[in-house]
VEXPAKE-702700 format. One line per field, with one value per residue (C-alpha): x, y, z. Coordinates in pm, 1 decimal. Layout:
REM residues N
x: (X | ...);
y: (Y | ...);
z: (Z | ...);
REM end
This chain:
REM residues 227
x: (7295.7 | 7419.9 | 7814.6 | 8000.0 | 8360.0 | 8631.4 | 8642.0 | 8392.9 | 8532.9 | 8893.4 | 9115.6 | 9121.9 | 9402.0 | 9783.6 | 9937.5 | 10254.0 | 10165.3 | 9999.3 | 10305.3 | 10488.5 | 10276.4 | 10280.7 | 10692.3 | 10621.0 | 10441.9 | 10716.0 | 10549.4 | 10722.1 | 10401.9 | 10407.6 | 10229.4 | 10049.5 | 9923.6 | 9804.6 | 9602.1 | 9428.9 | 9363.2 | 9167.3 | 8970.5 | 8901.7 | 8820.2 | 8635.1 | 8369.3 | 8348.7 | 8319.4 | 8037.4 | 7840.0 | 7831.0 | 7585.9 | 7598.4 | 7876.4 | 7748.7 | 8128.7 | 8246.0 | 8580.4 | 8628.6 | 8506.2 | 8794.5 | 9031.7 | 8892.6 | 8915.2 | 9253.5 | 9380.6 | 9240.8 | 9419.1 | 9768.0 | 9787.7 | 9655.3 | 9919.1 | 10173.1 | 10109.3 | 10066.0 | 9889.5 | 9930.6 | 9890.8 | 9485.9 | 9584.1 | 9762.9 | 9458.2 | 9366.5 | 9696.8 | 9732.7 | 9357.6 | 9525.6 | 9821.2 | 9611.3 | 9399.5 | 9665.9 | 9850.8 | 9735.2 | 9665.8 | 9782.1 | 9472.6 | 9418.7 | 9105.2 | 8985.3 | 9056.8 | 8660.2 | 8606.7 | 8594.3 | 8439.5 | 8178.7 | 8084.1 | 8129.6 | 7843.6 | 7604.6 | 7667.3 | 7624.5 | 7291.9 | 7137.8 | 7173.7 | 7227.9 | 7496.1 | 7601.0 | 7846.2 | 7697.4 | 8022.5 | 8068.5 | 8342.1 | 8469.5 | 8298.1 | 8196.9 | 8455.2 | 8710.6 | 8500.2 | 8504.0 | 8887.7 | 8939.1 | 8728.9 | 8887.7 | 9272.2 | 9126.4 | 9004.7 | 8628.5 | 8460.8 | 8323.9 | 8093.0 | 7927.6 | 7587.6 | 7611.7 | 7824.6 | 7683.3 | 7919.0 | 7814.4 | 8024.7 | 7843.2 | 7512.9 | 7488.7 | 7414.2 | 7567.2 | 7530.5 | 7366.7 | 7150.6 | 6846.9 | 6837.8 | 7103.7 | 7049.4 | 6684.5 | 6832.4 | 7041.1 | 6692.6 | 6531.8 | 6751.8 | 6784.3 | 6465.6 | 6466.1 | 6229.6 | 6401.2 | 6259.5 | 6404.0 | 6758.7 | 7014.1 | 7336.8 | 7672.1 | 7884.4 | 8128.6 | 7975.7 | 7722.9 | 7511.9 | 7610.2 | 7571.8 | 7376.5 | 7093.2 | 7109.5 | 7000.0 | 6707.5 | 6585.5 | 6585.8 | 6359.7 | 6650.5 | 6774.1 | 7168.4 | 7410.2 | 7701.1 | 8046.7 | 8238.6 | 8571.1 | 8693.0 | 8376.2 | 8235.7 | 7970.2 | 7673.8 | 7501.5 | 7138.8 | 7108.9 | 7233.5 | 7280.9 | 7653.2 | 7895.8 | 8272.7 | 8351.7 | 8158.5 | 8135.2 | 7831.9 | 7654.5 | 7500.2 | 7369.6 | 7185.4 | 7075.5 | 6859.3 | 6735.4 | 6586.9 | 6441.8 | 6304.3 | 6214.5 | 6390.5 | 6655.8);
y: (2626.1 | 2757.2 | 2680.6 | 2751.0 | 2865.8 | 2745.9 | 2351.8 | 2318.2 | 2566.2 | 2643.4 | 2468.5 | 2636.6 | 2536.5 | 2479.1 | 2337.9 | 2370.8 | 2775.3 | 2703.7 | 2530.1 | 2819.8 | 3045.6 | 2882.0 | 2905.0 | 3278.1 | 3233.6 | 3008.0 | 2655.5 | 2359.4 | 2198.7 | 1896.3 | 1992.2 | 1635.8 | 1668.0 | 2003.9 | 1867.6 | 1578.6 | 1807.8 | 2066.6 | 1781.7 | 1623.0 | 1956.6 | 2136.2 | 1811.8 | 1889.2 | 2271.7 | 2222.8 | 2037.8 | 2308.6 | 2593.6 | 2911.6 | 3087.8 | 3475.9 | 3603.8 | 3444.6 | 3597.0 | 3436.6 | 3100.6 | 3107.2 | 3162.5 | 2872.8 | 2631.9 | 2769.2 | 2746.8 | 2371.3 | 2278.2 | 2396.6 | 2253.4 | 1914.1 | 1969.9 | 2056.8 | 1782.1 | 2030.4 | 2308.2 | 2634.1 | 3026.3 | 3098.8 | 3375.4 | 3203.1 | 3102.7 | 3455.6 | 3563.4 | 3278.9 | 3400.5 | 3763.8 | 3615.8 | 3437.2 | 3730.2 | 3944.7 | 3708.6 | 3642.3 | 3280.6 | 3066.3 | 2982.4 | 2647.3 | 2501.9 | 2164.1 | 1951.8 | 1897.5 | 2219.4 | 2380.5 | 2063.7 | 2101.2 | 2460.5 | 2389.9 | 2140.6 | 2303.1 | 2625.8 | 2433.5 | 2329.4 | 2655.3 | 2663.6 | 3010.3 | 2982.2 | 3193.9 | 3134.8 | 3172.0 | 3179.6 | 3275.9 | 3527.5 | 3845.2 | 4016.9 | 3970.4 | 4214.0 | 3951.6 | 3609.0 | 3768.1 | 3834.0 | 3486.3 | 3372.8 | 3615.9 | 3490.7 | 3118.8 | 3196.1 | 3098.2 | 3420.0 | 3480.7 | 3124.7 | 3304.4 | 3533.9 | 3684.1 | 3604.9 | 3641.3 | 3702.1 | 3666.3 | 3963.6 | 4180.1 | 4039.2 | 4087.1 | 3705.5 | 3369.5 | 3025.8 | 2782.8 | 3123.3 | 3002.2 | 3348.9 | 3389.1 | 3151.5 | 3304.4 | 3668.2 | 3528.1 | 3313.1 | 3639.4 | 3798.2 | 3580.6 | 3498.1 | 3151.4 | 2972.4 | 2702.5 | 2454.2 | 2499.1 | 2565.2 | 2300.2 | 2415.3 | 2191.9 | 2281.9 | 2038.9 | 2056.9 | 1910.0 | 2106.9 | 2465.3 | 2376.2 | 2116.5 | 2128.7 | 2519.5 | 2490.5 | 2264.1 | 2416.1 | 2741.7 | 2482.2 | 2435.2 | 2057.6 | 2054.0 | 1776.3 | 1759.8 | 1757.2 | 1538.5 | 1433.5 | 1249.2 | 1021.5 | 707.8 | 886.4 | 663.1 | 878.8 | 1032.8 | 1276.7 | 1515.6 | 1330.2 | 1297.2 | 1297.0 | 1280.2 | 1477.0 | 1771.7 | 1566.8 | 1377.6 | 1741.6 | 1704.8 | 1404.9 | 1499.0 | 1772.3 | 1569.3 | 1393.7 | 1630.8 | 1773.9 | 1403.8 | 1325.1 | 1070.8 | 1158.4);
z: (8918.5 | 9215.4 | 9324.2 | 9673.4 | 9621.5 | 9858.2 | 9813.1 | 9538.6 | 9233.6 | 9404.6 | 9628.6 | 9973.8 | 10120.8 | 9955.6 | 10226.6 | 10161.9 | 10125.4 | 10486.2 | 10616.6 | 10528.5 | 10710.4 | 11013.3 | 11018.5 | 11029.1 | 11360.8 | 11498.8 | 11431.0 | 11226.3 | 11099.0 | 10812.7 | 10487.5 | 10556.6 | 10887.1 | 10842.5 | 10519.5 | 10773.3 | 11059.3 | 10813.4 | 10665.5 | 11012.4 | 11167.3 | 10894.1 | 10892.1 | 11313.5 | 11294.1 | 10980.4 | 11262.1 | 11505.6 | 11551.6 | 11273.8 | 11428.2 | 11531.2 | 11467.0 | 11151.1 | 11230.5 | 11564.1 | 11376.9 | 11147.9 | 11474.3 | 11650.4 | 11347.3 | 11264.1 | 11602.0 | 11649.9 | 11281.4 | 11422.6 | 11720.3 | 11595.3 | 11298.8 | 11587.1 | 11782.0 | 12180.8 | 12296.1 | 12139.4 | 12259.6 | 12245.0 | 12025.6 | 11784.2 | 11560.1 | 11531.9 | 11490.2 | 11174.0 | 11075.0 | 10991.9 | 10822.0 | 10577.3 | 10507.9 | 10425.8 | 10184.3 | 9831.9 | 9831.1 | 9526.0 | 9301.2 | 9202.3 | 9011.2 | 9085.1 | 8737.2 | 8732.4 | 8751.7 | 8372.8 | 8240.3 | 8477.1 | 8395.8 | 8050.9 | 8002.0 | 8273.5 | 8072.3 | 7720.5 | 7815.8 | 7878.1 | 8270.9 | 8467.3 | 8695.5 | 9002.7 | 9302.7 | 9672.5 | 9934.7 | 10266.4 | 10202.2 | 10237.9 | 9972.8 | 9629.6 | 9489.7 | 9644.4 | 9517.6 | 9180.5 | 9162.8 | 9287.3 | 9010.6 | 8765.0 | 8874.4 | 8794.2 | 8504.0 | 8524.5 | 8623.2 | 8210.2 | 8332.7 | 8637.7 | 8582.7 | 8920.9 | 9290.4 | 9597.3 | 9902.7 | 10257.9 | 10349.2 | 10075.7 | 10159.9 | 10526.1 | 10548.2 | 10561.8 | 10493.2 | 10650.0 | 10672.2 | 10383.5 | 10368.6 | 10155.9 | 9896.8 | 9873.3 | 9797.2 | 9525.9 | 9385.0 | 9380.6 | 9178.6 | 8915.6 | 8893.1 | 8966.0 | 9175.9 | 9438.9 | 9269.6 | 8955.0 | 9133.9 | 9236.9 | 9497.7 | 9490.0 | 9807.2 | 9990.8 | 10310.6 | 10462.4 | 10653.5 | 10571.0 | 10200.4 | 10116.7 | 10390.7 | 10409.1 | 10026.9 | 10106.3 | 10396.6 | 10156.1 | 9935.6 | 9654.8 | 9504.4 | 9684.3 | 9632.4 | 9878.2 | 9696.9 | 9941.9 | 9710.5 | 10005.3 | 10002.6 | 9872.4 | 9678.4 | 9840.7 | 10099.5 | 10074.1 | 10287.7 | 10151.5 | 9835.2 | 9775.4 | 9515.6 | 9442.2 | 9118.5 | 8957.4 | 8688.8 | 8835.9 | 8854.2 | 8500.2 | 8567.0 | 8854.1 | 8724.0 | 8437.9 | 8696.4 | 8872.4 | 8585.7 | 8536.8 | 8859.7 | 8890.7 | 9150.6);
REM end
């Protein structure tokens, strides 16, 4: 069993932590509409192309969350300059309430598990996972940052097959987006399920669900053939 991170084990974004942020650079942003602009926007930006500077990524989504948040047209610079901010505060960690259940049962039936997140390193996934609590559930963590590689790269998730000695097959990825998570695992020949928890929980493709409590589930039916 393979997990992302950021939206899937941990809650990315406190928003009232993001708010406060944004005061820092001058910008009276609602706690709300910065919530619905980073759900709006991180759907669009998990549609474009793989991004050759991750970096400048996180500027451009940043940048187009504020100024939908703010309501005008901000400074070009001003993602990049809310990018740093964020990367040089410790966020608040906050589990998802599905979370330990989840990893409890998966882990209770006999499953490896391992995190695969686009991230600074794994030194930094595995503190995050340390602060929440969870890290003692986790075999290995594989970091984009560390590895050289990023998702929707396949690449990735067939470095971190490798070393645990799993074949695709036999390996399932839960991520909450799309097409850097979901697809990027089946193109790398894995079973994915998209975690959308703002969804209905009926699409196919990728199949979707809306708690990580459906995980074990899916998982026997895989292993039945029956999914």
């Amino acid at each position: 069993m393979l997990f992302d991170l950021g939206g899937t084990l941990v809650e990315e974004c406190d928003f009232n932590f993001l708010a406060e942020l944004a005061r820092r650079l001058y910008l009276d942003v609602h706690p709300d509409q910065l919530a619905h602009h980073y759900v709006e926007l991180e759907r669009e930006f998990d549609q474009k192309p793989p991004p050759a500077d991750r970096e400048r990524h996180l500027a451009e989504f940043w940048g187009a969350v504020l100024e939908g948040a703010a309501g005008k047209k901000l400074d070009p610079g001003t993602g990049e300059n809310f990018r740093r901010l964020l990367h040089e505060e410790e966020h608040p960690i906050h589990l998802y309430s599905d979370v330990r259940r989840c990893l409890a049962r998966v882990r209770t039936a006999g499953r490896s598990l391992a995190v695969v997140s686009n991230s600074s390193s794994e030194a930094a996934v595995r503190r995050i996972l340390d602060r929440g609590g969870i890290l003692g559930y986790f075999d290995r963590v594989f970091s984009s940052g560390t590895e050289g590689v990023a998702k929707p790269d396949p690449e990735i998730f067939r470095r971190a097959l490798r070393r645990l000695r799993v074949p695709p097959e036999e390996a399932v990825h839960v991520g909450n987006l799309a097409v850097t998570d979901a697809r990027a695992a089946r193109s790398a020949g894995l079973h994915a399920l998209w975690l959308n928890r703002y969804g209905t929980g009926l699409g196919l493709d990728p199949p979707e669900i809306t708690s990580l409590l459906e995980v074990p589930l899916w998982v026997r039916r895989y292993e039945r053939g029956t999914a």
